[in-house]
C-alpha atoms as a printed R data frame, in Angstrom:
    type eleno elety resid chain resno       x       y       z
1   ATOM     1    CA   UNK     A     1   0.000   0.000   0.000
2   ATOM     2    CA   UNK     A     2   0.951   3.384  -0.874
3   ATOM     3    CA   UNK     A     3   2.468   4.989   2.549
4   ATOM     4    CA   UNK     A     4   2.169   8.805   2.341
5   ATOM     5    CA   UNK     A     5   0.531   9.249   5.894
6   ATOM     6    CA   UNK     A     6   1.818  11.766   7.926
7   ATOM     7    CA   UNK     A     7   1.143  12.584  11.785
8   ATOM     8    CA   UNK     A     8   0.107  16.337  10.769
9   ATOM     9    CA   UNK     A     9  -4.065  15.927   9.424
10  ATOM    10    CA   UNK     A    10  -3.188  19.150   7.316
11  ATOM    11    CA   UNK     A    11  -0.828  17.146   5.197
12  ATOM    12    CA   UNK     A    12  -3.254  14.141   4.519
13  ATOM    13    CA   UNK     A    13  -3.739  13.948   0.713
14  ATOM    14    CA   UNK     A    14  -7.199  14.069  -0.691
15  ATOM    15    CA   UNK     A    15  -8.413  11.785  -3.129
16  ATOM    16    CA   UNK     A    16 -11.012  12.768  -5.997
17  ATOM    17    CA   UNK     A    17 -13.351  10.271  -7.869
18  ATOM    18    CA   UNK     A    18 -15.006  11.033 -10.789
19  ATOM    19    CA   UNK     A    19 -18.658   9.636 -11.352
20  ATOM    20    CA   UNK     A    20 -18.416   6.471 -13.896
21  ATOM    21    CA   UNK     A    21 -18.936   8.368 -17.415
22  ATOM    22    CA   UNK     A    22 -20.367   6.669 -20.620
23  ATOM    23    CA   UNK     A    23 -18.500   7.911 -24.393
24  ATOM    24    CA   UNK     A    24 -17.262   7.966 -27.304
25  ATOM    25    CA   UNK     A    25 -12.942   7.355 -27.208
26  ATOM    26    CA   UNK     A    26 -12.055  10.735 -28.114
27  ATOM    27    CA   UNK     A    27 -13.971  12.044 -25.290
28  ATOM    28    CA   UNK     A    28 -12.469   9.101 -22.803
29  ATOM    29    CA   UNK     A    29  -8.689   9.564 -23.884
30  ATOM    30    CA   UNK     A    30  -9.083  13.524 -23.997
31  ATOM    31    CA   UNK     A    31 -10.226  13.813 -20.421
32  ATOM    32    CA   UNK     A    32  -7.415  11.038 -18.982
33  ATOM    33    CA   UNK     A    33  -5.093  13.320 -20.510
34  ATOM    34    CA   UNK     A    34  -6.175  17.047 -18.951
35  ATOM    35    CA   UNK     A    35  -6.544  15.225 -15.379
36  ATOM    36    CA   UNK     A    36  -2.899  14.056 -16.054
37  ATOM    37    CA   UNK     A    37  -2.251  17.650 -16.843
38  ATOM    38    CA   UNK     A    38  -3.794  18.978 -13.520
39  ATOM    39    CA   UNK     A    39  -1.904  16.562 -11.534
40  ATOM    40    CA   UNK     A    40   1.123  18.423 -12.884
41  ATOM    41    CA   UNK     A    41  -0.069  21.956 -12.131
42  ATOM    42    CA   UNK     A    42  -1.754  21.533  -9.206
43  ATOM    43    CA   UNK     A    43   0.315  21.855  -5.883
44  ATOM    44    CA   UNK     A    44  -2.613  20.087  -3.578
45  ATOM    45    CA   UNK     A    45  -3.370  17.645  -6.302
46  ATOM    46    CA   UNK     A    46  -4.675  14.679  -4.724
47  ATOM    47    CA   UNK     A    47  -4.205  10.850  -6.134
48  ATOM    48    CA   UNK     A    48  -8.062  10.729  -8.800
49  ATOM    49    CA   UNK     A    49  -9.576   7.456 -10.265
50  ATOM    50    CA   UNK     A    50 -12.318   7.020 -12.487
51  ATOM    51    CA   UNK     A    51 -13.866   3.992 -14.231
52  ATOM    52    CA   UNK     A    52 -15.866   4.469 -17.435
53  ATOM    53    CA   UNK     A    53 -17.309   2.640 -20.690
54  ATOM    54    CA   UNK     A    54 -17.230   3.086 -24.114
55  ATOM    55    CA   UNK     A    55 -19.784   3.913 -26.342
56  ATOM    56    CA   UNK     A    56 -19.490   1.047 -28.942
57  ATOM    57    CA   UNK     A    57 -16.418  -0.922 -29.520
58  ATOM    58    CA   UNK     A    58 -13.283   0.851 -29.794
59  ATOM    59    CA   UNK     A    59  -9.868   0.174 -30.462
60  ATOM    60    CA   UNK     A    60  -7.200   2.207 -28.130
61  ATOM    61    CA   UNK     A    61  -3.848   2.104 -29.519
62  ATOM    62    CA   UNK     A    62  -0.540   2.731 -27.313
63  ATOM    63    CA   UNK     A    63   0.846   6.242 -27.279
64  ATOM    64    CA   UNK     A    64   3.943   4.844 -29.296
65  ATOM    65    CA   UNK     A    65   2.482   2.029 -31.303
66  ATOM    66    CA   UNK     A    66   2.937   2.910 -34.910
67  ATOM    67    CA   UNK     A    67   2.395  -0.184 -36.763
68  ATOM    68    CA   UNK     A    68  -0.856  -1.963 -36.957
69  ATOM    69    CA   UNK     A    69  -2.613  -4.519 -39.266
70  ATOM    70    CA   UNK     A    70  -4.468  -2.835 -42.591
71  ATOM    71    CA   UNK     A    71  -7.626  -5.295 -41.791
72  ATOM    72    CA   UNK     A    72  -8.026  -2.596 -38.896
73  ATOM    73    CA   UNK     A    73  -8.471   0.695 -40.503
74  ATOM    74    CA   UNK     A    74 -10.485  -1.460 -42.809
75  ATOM    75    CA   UNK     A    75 -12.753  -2.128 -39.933
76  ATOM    76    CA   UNK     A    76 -12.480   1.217 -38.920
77  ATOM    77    CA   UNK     A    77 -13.640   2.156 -42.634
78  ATOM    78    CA   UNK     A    78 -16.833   0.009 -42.493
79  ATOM    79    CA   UNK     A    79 -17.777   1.202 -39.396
80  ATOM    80    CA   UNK     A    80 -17.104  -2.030 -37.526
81  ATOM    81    CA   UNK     A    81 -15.057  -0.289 -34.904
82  ATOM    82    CA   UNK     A    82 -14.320   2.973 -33.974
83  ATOM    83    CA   UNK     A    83  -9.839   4.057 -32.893
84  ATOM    84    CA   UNK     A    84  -8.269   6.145 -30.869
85  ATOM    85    CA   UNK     A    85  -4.707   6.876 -29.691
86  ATOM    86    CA   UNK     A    86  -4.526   6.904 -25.753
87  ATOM    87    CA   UNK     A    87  -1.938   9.056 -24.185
88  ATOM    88    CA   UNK     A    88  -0.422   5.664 -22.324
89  ATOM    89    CA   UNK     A    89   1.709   3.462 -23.113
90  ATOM    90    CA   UNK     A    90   1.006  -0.427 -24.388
91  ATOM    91    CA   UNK     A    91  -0.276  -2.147 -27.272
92  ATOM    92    CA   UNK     A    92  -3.705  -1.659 -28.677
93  ATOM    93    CA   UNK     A    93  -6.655  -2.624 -26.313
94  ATOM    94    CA   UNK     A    94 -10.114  -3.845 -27.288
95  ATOM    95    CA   UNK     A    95 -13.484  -1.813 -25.363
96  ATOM    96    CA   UNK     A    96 -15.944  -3.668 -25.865
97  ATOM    97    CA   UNK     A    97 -17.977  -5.618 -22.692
98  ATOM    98    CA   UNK     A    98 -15.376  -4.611 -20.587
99  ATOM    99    CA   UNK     A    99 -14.627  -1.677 -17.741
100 ATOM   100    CA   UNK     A   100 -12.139   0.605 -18.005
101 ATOM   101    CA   UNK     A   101 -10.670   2.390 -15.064
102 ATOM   102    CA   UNK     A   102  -8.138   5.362 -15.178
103 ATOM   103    CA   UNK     A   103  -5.652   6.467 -12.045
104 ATOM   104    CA   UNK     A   104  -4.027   9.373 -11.656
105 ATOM   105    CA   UNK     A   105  -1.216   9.573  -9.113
106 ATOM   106    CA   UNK     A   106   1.065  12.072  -7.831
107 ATOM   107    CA   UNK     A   107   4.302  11.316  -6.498
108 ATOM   108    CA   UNK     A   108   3.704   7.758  -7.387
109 ATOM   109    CA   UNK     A   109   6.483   5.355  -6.722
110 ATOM   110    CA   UNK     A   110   9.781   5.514  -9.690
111 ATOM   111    CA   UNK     A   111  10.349   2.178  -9.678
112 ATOM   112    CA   UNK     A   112   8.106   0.727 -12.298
113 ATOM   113    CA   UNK     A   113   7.525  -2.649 -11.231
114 ATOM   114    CA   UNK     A   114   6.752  -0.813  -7.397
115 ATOM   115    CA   UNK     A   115   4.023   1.514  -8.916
116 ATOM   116    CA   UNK     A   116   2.365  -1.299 -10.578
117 ATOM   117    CA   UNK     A   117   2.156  -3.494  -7.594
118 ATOM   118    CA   UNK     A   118   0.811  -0.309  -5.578
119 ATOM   119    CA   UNK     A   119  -1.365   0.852  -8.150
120 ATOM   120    CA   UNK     A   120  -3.272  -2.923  -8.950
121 ATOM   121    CA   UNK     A   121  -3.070  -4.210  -4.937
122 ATOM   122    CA   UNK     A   122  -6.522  -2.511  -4.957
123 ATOM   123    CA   UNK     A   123  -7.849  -4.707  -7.829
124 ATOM   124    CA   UNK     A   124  -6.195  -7.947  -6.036
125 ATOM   125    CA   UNK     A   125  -8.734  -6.933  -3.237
126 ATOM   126    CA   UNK     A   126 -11.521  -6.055  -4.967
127 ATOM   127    CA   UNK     A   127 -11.455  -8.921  -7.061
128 ATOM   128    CA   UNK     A   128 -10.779 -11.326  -4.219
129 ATOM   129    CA   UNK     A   129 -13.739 -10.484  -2.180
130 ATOM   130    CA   UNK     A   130 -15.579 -11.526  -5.180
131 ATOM   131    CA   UNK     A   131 -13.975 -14.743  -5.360
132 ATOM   132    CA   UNK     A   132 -11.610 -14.415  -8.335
133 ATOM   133    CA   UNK     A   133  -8.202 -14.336  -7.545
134 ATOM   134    CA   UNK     A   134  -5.479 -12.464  -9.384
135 ATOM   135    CA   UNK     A   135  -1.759 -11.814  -9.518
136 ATOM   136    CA   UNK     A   136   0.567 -10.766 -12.116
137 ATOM   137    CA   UNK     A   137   1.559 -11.677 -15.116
138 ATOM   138    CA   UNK     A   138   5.182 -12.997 -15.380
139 ATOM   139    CA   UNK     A   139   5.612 -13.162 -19.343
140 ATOM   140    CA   UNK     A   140   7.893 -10.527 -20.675
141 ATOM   141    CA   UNK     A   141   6.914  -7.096 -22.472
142 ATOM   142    CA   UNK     A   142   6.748  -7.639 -26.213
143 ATOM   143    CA   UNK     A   143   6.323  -5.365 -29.006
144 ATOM   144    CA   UNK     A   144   5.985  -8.230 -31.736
145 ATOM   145    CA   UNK     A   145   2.257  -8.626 -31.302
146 ATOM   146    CA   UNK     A   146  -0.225  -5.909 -31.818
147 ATOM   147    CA   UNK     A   147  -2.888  -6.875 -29.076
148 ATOM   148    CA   UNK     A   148  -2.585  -6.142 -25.706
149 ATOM   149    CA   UNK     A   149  -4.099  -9.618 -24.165
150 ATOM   150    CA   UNK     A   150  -1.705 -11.176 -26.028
151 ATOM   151    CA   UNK     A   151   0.720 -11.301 -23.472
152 ATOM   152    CA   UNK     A   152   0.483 -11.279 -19.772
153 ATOM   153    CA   UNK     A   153   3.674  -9.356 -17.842
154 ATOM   154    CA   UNK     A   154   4.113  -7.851 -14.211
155 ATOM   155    CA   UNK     A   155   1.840  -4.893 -15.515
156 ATOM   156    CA   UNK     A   156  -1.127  -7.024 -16.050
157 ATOM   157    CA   UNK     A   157  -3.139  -9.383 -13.552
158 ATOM   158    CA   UNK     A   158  -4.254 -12.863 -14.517
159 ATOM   159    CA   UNK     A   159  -6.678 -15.426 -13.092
160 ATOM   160    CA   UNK     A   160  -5.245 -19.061 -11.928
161 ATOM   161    CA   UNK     A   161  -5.860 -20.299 -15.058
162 ATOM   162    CA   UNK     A   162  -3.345 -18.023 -16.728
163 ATOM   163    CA   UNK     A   163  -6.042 -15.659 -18.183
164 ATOM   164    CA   UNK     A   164  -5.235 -12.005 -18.266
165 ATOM   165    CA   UNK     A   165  -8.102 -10.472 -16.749
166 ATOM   166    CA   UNK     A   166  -6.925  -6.659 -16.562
167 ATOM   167    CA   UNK     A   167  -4.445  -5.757 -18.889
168 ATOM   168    CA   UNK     A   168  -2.716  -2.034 -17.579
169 ATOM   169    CA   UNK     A   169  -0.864   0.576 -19.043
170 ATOM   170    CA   UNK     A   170   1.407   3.537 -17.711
171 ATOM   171    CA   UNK     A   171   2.198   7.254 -18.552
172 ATOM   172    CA   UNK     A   172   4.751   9.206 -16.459
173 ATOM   173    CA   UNK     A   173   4.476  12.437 -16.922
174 ATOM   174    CA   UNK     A   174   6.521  15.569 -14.478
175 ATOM   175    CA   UNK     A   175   6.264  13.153 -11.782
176 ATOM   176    CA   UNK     A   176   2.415  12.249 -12.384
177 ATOM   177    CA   UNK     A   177   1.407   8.477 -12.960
178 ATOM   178    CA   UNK     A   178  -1.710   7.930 -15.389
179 ATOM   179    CA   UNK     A   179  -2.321   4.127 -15.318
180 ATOM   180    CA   UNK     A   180  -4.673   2.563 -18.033
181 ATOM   181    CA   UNK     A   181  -6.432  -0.251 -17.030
182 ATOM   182    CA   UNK     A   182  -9.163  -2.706 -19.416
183 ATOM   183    CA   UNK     A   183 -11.354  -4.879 -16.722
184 ATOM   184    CA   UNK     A   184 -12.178  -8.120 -19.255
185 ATOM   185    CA   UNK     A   185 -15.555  -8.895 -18.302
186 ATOM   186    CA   UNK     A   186 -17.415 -10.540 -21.571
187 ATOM   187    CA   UNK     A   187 -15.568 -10.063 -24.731
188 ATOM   188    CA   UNK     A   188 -17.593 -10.060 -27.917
189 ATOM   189    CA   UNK     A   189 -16.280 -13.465 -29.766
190 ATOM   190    CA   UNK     A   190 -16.184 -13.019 -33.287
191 ATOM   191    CA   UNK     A   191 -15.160  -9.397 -33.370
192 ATOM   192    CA   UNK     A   192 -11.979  -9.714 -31.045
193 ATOM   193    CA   UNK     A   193 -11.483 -12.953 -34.001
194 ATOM   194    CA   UNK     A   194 -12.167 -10.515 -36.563
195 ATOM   195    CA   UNK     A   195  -9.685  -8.184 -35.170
196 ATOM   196    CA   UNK     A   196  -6.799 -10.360 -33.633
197 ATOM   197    CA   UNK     A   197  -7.177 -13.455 -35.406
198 ATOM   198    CA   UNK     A   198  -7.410 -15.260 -32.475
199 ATOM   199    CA   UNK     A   199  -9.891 -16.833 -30.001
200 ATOM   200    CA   UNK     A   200 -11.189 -13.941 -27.444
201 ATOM   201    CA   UNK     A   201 -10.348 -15.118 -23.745
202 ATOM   202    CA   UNK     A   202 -13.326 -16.475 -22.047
203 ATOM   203    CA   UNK     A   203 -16.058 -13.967 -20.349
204 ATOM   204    CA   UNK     A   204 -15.162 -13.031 -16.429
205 ATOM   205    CA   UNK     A   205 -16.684 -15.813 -13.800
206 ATOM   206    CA   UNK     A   206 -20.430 -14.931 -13.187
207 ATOM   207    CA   UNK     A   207 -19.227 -14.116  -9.855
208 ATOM   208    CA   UNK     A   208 -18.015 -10.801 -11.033
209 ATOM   209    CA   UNK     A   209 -21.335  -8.084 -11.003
210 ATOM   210    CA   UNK     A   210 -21.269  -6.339 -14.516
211 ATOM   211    CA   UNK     A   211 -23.268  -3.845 -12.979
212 ATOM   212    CA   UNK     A   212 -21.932  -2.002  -9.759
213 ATOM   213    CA   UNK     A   213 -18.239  -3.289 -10.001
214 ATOM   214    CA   UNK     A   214 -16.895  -0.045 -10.452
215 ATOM   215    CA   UNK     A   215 -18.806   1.121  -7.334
216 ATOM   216    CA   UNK     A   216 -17.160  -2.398  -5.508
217 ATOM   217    CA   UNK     A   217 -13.691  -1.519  -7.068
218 ATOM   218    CA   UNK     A   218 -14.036   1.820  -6.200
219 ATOM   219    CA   UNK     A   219 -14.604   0.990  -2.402
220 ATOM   220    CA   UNK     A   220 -12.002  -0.933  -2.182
221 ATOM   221    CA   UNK     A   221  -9.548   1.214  -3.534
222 ATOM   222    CA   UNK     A   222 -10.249   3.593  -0.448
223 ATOM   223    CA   UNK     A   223  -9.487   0.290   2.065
224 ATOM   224    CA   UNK     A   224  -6.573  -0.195   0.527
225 ATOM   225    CA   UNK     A   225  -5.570   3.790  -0.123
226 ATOM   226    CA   UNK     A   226  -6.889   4.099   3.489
227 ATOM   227    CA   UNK     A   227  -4.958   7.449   4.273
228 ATOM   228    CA   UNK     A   228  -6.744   9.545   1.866
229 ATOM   229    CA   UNK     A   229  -9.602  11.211   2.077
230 ATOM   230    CA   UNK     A   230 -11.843  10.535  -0.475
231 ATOM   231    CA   UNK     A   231 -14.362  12.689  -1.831
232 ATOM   232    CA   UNK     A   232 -16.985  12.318  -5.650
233 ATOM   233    CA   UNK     A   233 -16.953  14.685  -7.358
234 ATOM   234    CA   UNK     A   234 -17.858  15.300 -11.233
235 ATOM   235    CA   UNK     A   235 -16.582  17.663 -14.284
236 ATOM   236    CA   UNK     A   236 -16.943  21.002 -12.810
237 ATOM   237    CA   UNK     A   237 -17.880  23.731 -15.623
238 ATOM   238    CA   UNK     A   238 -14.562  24.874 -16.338
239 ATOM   239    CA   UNK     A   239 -13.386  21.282 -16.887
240 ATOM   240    CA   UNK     A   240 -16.308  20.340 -18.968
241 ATOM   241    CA   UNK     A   241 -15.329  23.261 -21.052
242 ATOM   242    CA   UNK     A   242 -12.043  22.458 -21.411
243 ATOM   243    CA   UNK     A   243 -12.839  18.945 -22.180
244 ATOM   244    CA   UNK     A   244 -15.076  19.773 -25.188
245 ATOM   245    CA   UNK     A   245 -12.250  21.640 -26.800
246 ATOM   246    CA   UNK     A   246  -9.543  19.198 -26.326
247 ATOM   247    CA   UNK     A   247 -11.904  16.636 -27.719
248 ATOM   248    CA   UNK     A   248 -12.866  18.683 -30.878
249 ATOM   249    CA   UNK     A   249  -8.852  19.141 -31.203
250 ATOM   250    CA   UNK     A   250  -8.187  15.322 -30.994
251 ATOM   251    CA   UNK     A   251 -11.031  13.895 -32.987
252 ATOM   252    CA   UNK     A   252  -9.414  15.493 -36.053
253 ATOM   253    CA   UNK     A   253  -6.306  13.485 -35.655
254 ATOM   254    CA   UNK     A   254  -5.352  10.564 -37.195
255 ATOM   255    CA   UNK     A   255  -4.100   7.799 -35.867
């Protein structure tokens, strides 16, 4: 567990979360990026998380991937799927029946392997009290395959059959963590085949709630980051504001 307690209850960090939002990719990837931006201006900036979905499949690609299959913009072309460029790191991501959770962190740990293991204990937890277990991947990083769930390393957490059930993703940025994370819950079969050529990994355990596990993730995230004080709260004005213009900027790029 993060440790940045202090005996003086002026110092104690507060934590923001941001109501679960529902959009397009543009709008998702353009708002990750200004609270990353915040955390860098902002002296009393505060560790934020937010969960969200996408509004119909999309296809994230890593902030350096620069080669993909043609099939995709092909799919892109008809329609099939919609991409986007996320400001983290990683290869390309399918959201589609799945949850995707974003984590801002100040001050976060520099050791990269450290700030994964702080930044995912929460999921470990979450997950566990719904009777999945998880622990990382130990498969190392590789840039020869396009997909993300195609591999499993220490970034990612899989299930005891191997599975990768949350595949993560990492931006440092002035000393600000953004960490990417895709929640496999029930992937759609014959589009991730249509995409990666391979079989889609099997859906989540019926166990897992599809609806209320960001609230159950969300809680447990605040047991674990127990020295924080936690508060919800939405877009303000101002943010909304500056939201809609980054997204009308970055919906005009390509790829």
């Amino acid at each position: 567990m993060p440790n940045n307690a202090t005996g003086d209850s002026s110092m104690v960090p507060t934590g923001r979360l941001i109501p679960t939002l529902q959009a397009d990719g543009y709008t998702q990837m353009a708002l990750d990026q200004m609270l990353l931006e915040q955390c860098q201006t902002s002296q009393t900036s505060g560790p934020m998380l937010r969960f969200y979905r996408w509004e119909g499949p999309w296809l994230s690609l890593g902030r350096h991937q620069q080669h993909w299959p043609n099939s995709w913009d092909e799919l892109v072309r008809s329609k099939t799927i919609a991409m986007v460029r996320r400001p983290s790191g990683g290869r390309a991501v399918l959201h589609a029946g799945g949850l995707t959770y974003a984590l801002v962190w100040p001050d976060a740990p520099r050791r990269r392997k450290q700030a994964y293991r702080d930044a995912c204990q929460w999921l470990i937890d979450g997950f566990s009290s719904l009777g999945l277990a998880l622990r990382f991947g130990d498969e190392t990083a590789s840039v020869a395959h396009p997909n993300c769930f195609a591999r499993s390393t220490a970034a990612d957490l899989v299930d005891q059959e191997g599975i990768k059930r949350i595949g993560s993703a990492q931006r440092w940025q002035h000393g600000c963590l953004l960490q990417h994370g895709e929640i496999l819950l029930d992937p759609p079969q014959e589009l991730w085949q249509s995409i990666f050529t391979e079989s889609a990994p099997p859906p989540a355990p019926g166990s897992i709630p599809r609806e209320g596990l960001d609230q159950h993730l969300s809680n447990a995230l605040q047991t674990v980051w127990n020295h924080v004080n936690w508060s919800t709260d939405a877009l303000t004005n101002q943010e909304g504001e500056a939201l809609a213009s980054l997204v009308s900027s970055s919906s005009s790029t390509v790829c």
